[in-house]
N, C-alpha and C positions, 0 to 999 in steps of 0.2 A: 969717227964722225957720227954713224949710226948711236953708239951707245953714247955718246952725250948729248945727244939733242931727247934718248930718250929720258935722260934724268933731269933735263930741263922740263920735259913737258911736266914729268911728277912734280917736280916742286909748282908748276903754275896750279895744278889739280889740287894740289892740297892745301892752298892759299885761297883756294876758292871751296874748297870745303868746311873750313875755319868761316868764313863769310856765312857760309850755309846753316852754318850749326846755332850760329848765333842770332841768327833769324828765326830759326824753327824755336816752339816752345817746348818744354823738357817734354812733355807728356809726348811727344810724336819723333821723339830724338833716335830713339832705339831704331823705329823702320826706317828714318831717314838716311842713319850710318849705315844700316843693311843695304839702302839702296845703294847710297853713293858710294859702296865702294863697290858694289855691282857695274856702274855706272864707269869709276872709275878705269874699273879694267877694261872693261868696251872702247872708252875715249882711247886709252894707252895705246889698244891693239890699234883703233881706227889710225889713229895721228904716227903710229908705227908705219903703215901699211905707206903714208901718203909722202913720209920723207924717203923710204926706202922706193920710193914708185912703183912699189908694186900693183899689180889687180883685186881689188877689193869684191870677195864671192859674198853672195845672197846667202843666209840661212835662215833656216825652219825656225830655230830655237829664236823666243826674244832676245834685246839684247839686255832686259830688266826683270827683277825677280825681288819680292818682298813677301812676306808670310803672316805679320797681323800685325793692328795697329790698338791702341787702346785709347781710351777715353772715361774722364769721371765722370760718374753720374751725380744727376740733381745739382749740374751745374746751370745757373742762372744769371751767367754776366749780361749787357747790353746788347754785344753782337754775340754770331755766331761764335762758334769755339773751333777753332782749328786743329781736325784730326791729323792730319799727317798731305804729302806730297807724294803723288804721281807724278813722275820723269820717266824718260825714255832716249836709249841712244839718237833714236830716230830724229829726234828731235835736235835738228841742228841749224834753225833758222832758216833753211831754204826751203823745207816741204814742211806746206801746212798741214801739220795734223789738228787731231780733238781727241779730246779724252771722254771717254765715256763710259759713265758707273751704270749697273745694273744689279740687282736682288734684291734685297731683304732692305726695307727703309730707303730704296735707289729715291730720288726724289722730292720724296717728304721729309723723313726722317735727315737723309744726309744728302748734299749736294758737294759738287764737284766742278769747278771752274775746268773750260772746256781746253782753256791754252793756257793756263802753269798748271791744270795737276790736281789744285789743292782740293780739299776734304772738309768739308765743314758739317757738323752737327748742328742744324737746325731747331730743334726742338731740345727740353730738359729729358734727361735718362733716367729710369729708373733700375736699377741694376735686378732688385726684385722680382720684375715684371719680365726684362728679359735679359740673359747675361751678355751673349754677344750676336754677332748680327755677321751673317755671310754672304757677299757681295761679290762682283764682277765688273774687272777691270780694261776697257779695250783701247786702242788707238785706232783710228779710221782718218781719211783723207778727209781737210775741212771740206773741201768742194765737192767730192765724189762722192762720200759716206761711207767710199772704200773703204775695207779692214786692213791694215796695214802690217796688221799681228794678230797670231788670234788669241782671244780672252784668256785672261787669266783670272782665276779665285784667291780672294785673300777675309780675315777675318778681322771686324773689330770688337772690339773686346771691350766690357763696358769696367770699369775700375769701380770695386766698391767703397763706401764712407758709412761710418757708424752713424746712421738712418733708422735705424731701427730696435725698438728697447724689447729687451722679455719676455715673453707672454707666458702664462701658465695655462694653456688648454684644456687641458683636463680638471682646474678648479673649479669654484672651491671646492677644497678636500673633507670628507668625513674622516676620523681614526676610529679604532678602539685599544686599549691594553689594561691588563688587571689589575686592580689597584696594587697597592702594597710591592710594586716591580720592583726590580734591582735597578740599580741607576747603568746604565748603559742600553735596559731592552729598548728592541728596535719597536718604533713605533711604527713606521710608515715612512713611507720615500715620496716626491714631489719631485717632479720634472718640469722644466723650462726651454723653451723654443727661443731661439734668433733665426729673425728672416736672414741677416747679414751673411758675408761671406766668413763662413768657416776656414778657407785656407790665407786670405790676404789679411794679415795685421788680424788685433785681436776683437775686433767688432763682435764674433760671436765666442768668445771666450769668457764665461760666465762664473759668478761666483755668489752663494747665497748665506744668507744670516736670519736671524731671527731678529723682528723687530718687536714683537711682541709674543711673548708666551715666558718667560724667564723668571724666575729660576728656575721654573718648572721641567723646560725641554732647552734641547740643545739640537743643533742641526750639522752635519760636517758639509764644511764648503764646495767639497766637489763633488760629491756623492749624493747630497741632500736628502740625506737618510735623519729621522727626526727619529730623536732617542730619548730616552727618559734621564733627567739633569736632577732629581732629587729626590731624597730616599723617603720611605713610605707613606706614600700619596694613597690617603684615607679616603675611600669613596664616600662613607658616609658624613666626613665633612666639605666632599665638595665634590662632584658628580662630574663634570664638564666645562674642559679649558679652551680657551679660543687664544689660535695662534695665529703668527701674520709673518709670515716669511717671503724676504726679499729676494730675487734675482735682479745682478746686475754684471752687463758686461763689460768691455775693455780690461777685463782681470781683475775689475772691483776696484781700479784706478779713477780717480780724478776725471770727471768729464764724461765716464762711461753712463751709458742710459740704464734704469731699473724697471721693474714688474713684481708686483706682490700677488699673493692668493693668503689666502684663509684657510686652517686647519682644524678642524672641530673633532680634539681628541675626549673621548669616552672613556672612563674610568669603569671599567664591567666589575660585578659583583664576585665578591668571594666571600665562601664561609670563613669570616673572621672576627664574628660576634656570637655568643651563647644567646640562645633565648632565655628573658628575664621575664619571670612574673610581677605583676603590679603588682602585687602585696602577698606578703608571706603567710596570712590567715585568710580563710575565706569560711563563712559561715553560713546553714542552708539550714533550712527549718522544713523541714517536708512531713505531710501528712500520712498516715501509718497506713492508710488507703489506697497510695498510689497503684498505680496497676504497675506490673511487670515488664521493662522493657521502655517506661515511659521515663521522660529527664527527670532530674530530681534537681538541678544544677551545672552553671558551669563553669570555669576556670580559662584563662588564659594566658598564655608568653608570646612576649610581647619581642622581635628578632630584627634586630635594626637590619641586617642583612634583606637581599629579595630573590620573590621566583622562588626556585627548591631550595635553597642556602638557608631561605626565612621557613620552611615546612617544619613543622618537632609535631611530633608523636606524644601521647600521653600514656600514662603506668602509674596504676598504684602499686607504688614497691614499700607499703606495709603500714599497719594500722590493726584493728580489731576487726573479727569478721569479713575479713575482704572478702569473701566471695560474695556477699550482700550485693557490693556493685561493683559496678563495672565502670569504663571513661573510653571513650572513643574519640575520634578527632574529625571533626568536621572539616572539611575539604574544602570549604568556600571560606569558611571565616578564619580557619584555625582556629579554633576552641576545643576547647576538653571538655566534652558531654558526659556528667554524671548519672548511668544508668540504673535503675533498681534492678537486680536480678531474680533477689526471694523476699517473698512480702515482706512487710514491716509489721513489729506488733507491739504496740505500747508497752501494752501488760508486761512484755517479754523482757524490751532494752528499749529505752528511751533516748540513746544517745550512740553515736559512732565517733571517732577519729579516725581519718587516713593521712596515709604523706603519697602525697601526688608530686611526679617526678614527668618534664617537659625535656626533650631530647632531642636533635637537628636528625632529621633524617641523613642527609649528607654530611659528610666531616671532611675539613682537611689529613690527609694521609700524614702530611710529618707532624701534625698537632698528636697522634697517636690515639687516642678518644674521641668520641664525640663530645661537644656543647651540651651541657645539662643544664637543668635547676631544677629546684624542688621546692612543695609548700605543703602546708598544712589544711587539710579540710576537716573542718567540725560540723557534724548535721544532727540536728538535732530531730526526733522522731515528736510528730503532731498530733495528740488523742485524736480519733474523730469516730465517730458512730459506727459502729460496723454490724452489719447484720446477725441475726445468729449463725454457730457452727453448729455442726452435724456430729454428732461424734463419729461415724463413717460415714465416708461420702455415696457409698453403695450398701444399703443391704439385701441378704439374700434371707428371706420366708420360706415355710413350706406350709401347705396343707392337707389333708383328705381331702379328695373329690367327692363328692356328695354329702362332705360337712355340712350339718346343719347348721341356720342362720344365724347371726351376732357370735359365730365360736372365733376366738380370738387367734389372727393368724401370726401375728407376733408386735413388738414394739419398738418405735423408730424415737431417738432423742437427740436435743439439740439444744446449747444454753446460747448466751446473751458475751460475748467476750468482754464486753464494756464491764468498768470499773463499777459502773450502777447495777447492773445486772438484770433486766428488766424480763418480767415472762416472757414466755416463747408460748404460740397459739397454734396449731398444724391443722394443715387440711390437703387434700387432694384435687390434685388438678386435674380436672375431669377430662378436659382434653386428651388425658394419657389413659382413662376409665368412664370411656364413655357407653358404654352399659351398667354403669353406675353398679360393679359385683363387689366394691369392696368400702368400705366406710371407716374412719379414722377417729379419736376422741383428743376433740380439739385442746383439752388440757393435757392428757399425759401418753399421746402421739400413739395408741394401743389401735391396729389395725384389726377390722372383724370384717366376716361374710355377709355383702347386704342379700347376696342370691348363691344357688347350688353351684358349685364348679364340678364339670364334665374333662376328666383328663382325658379322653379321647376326641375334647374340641378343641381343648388351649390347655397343654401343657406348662407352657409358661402365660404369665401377664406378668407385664414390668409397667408400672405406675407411676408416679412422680408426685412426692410429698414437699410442701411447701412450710418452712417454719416461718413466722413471721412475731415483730414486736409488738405487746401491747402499746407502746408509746410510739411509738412510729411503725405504721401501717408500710412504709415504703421501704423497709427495711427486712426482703426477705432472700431466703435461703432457699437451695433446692437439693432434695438429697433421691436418687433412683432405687427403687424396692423393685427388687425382682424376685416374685412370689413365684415356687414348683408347685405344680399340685400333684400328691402321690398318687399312686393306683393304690385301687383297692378293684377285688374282681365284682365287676357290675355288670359283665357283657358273655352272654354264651358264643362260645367256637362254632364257627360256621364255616360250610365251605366254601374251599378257594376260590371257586368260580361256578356257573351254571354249566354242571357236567352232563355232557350228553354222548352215552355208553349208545356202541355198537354193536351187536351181536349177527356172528356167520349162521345162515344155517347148517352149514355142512362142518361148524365148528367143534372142537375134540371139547371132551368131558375135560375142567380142569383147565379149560384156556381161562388167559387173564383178559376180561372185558374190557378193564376200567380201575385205573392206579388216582384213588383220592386224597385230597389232603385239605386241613383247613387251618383255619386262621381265627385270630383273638384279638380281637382289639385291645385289652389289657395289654398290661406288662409287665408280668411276677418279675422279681427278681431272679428268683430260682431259673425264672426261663418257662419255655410252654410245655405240656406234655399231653397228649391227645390220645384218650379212649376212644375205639368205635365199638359200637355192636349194635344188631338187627333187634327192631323192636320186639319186643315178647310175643308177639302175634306172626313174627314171623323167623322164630327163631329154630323151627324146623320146616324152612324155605324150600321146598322142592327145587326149585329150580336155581338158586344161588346161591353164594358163601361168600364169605369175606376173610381173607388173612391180614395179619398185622405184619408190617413189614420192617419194625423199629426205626422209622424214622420220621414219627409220628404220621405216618401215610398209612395206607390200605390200599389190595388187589381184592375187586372183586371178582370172583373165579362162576363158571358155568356147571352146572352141577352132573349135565346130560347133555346131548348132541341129537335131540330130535325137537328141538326148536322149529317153526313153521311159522309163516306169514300170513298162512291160508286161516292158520290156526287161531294166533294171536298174533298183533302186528307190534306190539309193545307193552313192557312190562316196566312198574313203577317200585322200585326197592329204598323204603326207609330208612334210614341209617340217623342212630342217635351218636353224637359226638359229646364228651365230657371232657370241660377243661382238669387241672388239678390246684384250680385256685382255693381260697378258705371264704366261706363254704364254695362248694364247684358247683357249676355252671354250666347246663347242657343243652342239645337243641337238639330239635329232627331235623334233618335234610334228605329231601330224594333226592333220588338218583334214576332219572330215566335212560332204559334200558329197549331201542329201538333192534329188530329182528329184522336185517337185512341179507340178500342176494349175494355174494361174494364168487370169484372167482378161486382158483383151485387153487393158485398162490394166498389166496384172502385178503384180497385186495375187495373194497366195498363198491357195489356195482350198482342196488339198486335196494330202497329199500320199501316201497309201495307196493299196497297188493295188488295196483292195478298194472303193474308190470308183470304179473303173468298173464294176463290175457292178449297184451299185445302183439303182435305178430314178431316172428323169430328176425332179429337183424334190425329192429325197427323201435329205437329207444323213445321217454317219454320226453324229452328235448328237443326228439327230429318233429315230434308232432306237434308240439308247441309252435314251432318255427314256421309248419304247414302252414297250421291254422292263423296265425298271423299274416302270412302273405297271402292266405283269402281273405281276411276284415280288411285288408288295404286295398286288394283288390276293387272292393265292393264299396268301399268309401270313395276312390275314385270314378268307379260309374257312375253313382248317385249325386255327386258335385260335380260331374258334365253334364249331366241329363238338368239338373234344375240350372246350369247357369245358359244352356239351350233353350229354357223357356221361359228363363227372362231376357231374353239376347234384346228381343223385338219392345220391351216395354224398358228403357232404362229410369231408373229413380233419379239419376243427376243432369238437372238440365246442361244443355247445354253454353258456350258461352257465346255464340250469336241470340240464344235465347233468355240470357238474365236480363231482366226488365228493372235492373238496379240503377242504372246509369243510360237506359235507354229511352226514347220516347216512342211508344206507342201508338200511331198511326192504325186510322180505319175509319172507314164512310159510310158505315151503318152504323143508324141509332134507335131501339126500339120508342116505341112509341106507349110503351106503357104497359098494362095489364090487360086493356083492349085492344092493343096490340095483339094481333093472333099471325097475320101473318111474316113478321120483323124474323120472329124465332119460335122454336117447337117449348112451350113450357112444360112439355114433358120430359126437356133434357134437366130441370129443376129437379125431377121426382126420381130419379134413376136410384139405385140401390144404395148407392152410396151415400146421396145426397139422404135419404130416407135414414141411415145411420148418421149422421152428421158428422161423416166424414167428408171433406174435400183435402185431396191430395193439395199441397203446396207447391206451386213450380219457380218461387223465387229463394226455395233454398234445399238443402241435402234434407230428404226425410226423414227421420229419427222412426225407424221399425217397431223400436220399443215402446217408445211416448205415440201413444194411440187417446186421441181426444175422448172424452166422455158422450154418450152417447144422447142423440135429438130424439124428436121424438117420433111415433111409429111410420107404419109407410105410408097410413093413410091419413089424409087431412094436414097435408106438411103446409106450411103457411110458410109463405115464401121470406116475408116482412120478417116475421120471430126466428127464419132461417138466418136472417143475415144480421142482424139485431146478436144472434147468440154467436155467431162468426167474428161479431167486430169484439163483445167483450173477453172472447176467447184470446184473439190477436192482441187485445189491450195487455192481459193480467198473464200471457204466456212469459214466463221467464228464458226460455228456450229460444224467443224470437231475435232476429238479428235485430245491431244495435244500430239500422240505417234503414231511412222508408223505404217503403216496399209497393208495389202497387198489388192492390188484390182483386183478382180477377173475377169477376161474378155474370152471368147468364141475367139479371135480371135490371132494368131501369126503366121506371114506369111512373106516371104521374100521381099514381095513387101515393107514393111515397113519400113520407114526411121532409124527406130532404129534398125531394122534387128531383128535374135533372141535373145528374153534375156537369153538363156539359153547358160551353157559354154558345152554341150554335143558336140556340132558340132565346138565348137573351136577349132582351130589345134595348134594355137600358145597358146605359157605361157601365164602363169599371168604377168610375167615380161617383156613379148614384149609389152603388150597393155599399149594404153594412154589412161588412163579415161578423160581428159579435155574437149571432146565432150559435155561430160553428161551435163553440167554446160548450155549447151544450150535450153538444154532439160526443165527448168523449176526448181524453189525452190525445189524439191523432189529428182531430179533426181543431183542436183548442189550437193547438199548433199551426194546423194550416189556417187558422183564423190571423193569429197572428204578426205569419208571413206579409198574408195580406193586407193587413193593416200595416203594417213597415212599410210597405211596397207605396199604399196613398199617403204615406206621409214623405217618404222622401220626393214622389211626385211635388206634391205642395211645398215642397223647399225649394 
């Protein structure tokens, strides 16, 4: 009984799964059969338990279990889309439950009917954005909110659709490869992205081609490696190919989506052109003048190649005279710079050929040579005027010293190289003979003495002769004369220097005083050779001798050993010297011969006669030194003692007392000349004033500038006192260059100027005329004028 009611329940279960299946839509079929047969076993055991009347126990464990549901994205029907079905044993009609979703999209994104279960996707998906979505699933009592279970985790999974095409990220592409490639090199590779899913169907399974670049490149479809598709791709017929290559997915099937990018391949250079010259003649006319090192022409190859590939080099590899020039290569233009190396000269050759040869500096290695070409240069050589030549560019003269004048010191020539041959005219550039010793004949270039030459002033003089054309003056030449002048013996031997002989008195008969030698301004050939001997007057010398010591020197020797200072304090010995020049050449020279003090070694101690009367220990140097330190003595008492009595009188006023920038305030003002009692007018007559001096106290006294003197001490007249004071002050050069006030003892009515003071004015400033003043002297012309400024700005 048991086992057939259990096979009756299975078949009502699977008749109502059949029901199930074909309500749900495919997409939510998988979890649904997971469940229901979850679901199933639960019923089986439940409806087991209830015929057998057993006791039905509680468990922990649900009695439902599902693991992920799936859903297509960028689905957009009218309603919601039905993910899948929540069921639960519990669920048996008698207790109300609810279901209820929570996580990722709980909500918004997905809802869940609270009593069947179901799952609905609310919104469109995009798989892109996000793949699946993790969620929580509970059952709760409708009424209580009780958990009835606790949560379980399940995932829905978003299903992808080919949404999405191609993209090339990293485009567009640059290339480069070298031209001339083999057909297979790799040029470059290109990569393409799909957002789509890579594991579901072939949404991102991709495939690429060339839509554009062909025949040129080729690309393989899965690798998208772009290669070179035909053989030698010439850069110089075509530099730069633009390619356009496709990605597209679903495996390049029917329906699948595309993306293109851009390939910009570069054809890079190689040496695989010779450089060519424009033309295989080239013809240069240069004039036979050119300086050295300067162009003469130039030439070019012309290297379809670029960069180093296009650089050649140039070479003359043979012709006449090639060492004449030379060809270098300019670096900026590439050109072959025809250089002169050694002049040119009409007369000479009028014409050259070379063969100029252009070369890549670079070469291809399997080409096994380099790139050549070669041409032809013709240059022809251009008459043009050329100065005269020298027939040496240096000559060397000699002459005697003391030749007399116009004697001819040699001759300097130079012709005309030109075809015409025009005279040549010479003369001296004074610049190089500027004591004007030497003179030239302007026809036939014969150099003469205009003055004496002294070989012991100037050996040599080096000159500089000018040739120049009769027909063109600008046309000149310079050629250097380097004139010797010989010796000839014109100078007596004299000695070496100002000899001054010591003699011991305690010295032995036979000592050597004094080793001489001399010298000759000449310069024999042979060399010097020096005679000495005592003049005839004293060639039976008591007291000295002389020996010859072969090396044209002399010892003079002492004859005796009672030499005295007391006696004689110095002796003066002649000495004639003979050169051995033609004819020879002699001189006197003394030789002083001083008699000194010496110690017992003969060492020289003293040689004055006033050294023996000094005191013993007490030389003529310690007393010098004495008497020095008494003159200084005495000069410093005498400069304290006179600046103590000028202490009380100083010459420099002070600066409370410069009356330069001061005003001078006081409430006495004499009254004139009968005035006697104001002030004593005998401070007028003092000695000084009597001299027509008056010290100055508005500035530093000058000691030396002492005025010229007034007149005596009687009858000083006060007026011509001061009259001689003002034009002194006016015409002194010496006087500062800023008024001064001058202080005088004297103001009295009797004087022409009357008082200078405005106390006793009665009238304005503006009644008076100052133009008087102006008679008065530069000083006074001045303070006229002040004043007169003064009533005129008033009046403005």
């Amino acid at each position: 009984m048991p086992k057939r009611s259990e096979e009756m329940l299975t078949d009502v279960w699977t008749s109502l799964m059949l029901v199930w299946i074909t309500c749900v839509p495919y997409t939510s079929m998988t979890p649904i059969i997971s469940q229901s047969k979850s679901l199933q076993t639960g019923s089986t055991a439940l409806l087991r338990g209830l015929v057998e009347g057993q006791r039905i126990l509680s468990r922990a464990k649900r009695g439902w279990v599902w693991n992920q549901m799936f859903v297509l994205e960028e689905f957009s029907g009218p309603d919601p889309i039905l993910v899948g079905r929540l069921h639960t044993d519990l669920d048996v009609g008698s207790t109300p439950i609810k279901y209820v979703l929570a996580g990722e999209g709980a909500g918004t994104i997905f809802a869940i009917n609270e009593i069947t279960g179901d799952i609905h996707a609310m919104k469109r998906l995009d798989r892109e954005e996000k793949a699946e979505y993790t969620l929580t699933a509970q059952v709760t009592n409708r009424d209580t909110d009780q958990p009835l279970e606790p949560p379980s985790e399940f995932i829905i999974k978003v299903q992808d659709i080919n949404d999405n095409p191609p993209q090339f990220v990293e485009g567009p592409y640059r290339a480069s490869v070298p031209e001339t490639s083999q057909v297979g090199t790799s040029v470059t590779r290109v990569t393409a992205t799909d957002a789509d899913d890579p594991v579901y169907g072939n949404s991102a399974k991709l495939v690429y081609s060339i839509l554009e670049g062909q025949p040129y490149f080729s690309i393989d479809p899965n690798t998208a490696i772009i290669k070179i598709a035909l053989h030698g791709m010439d850069r110089e017929m075509r530099e730069e190919y633009l390619v356009v290559i496709q990605a597209k997915d679903m495996g390049g099937h029917m329906g699948g989506l595309s993306g293109t990018t851009t390939v910009t391949v570069t054809l890079t250079d190689v040496n695989d052109n010779p450089p060519k010259f424009s033309k295989s003649l080239y013809e240069f006319v240069i004039p036979e003048d050119l300086a050295i090192g300067q162009p003469g022409g130039k030439v070019k190859a012309n290297d379809r190649d670029i960069g180093e590939n296009a650089k050649s080099t140039y070479n003359i590899i043979d012709g006449d005279e090639r060492d004449v020039f030379e060809i270098t290569t300019d670096a900026q233009t590439q050109e072959g710079i025809l250089r002169l190396k050694k002049p040119l000269n009409f007369e000479t050759k009028k014409s050259y050929t070379l063969k100029v040869e252009a070369a890549n500096i670079r070469f291809d290695p399997n080409s096994g040579a380099p790139f050549k070409d070669t041409a032809t240069v013709k240059i022809a050589v251009e008459d043009s005027d050329e100065p005269p030549v020298f027939s040496k560019p240096t000559f060397v003269l000699q002459v005697d010293e003391n030749a007399p004048i116009n004697t001819v010191v040699g001759t300097v020539t130079a012709r005309d190289p030109d075809v015409t041959g025009s005279l040549v005219r010479y003369f001296i550039d004074r610049h190089t003979d500027l004591e004007r010793q030497f003179n030239v004949n302007v026809d036939d270039g014969k150099i003469t003495l205009a003055k004496p030459l002294d070989r012991e002033t100037d050996m040599w003089h080096n000159i500089t002769v000018t040739a120049t054309e009769i027909r063109n003056h600008s046309q000149i030449s310079r050629a250097t004369v380097a004139i010797r002048v010989l010796d000839i013996n014109d100078n007596a031997p004299e000695f070496a220097t100002e000899y001054e002989a010591f003699l011991c008195e305690n010295g032995k008969p036979g000592q050597v005083i004094q080793t001489v030698s001399a010298v000759d301004k000449d310069d024999p050939i042979q060399g010097h050779y020096f005679e000495y001997r005592l003049i005839p007057e004293m060639l039976n010398n008591p007291n000295f001798t002389i020996k010859n010591n072969g090396d044209n020197s002399i010892s003079v020797l002492a004859k005796h050993d009672t030499f005295r200072r007391q006696k004689q304090e110095m002796y003066f010995l002649p000495i004639i010297v003979t050169d051995n020049g033609n004819p020879p050449m002699s001189s006197t020279n003394t030789l002083t011969i001083r008699v000194c003090g010496c110690s017992r070694e003969g060492i020289v101690q003293s040689c004055n006669v006033e050294a023996y009367v000094l005191p013993i220990g007490l030389s003529m140097g310690a007393l010098i030194a004495i008497l020095a330190c008494i003159i200084l003595l005495l000069v410093i008492v005498v400069l304290f003692v006179t600046l103590r009595r000028h202490k009380n009188k100083p010459l420099i006023i002070k600066d409370d007392e410069d009356v330069r920038e001061n005003i001078i305030r006081y409430d006495d003002e004499g009254g004139g000349e009968e005035d006697t009692e104001a002030f004593d007018i005998a401070t007028l007559q003092n000695p000084d004033g009597i001299n027509g001096y008056l010290p100055r106290k508005d500035i530093k006294p000058d000691l030396q500038f002492m005025p010229r003197q007034s007149s005596g001490p009687n009858g000083v007249d006060v007026d011509e006192f001061i009259n001689v004071r003002l034009h002194e002050a006016d015409n002194d050069p010496t006087a500062p260059p800023y008024d001064s006030i001058q202080i005088y003892g004297y103001e009295g009515r009797g004087s022409i100027a009357g008082s200078l003071s405005s106390l006793e004015t009665a009238s304005s400033d503006s009644d008076q005329n100052y133009d008087y003043l102006r008679e008065w002297g530069p000083r006074f012309r001045r303070l006229g004028e002040l004043y007169s400024v003064g009533e005129s700005d008033k009046e403005t």
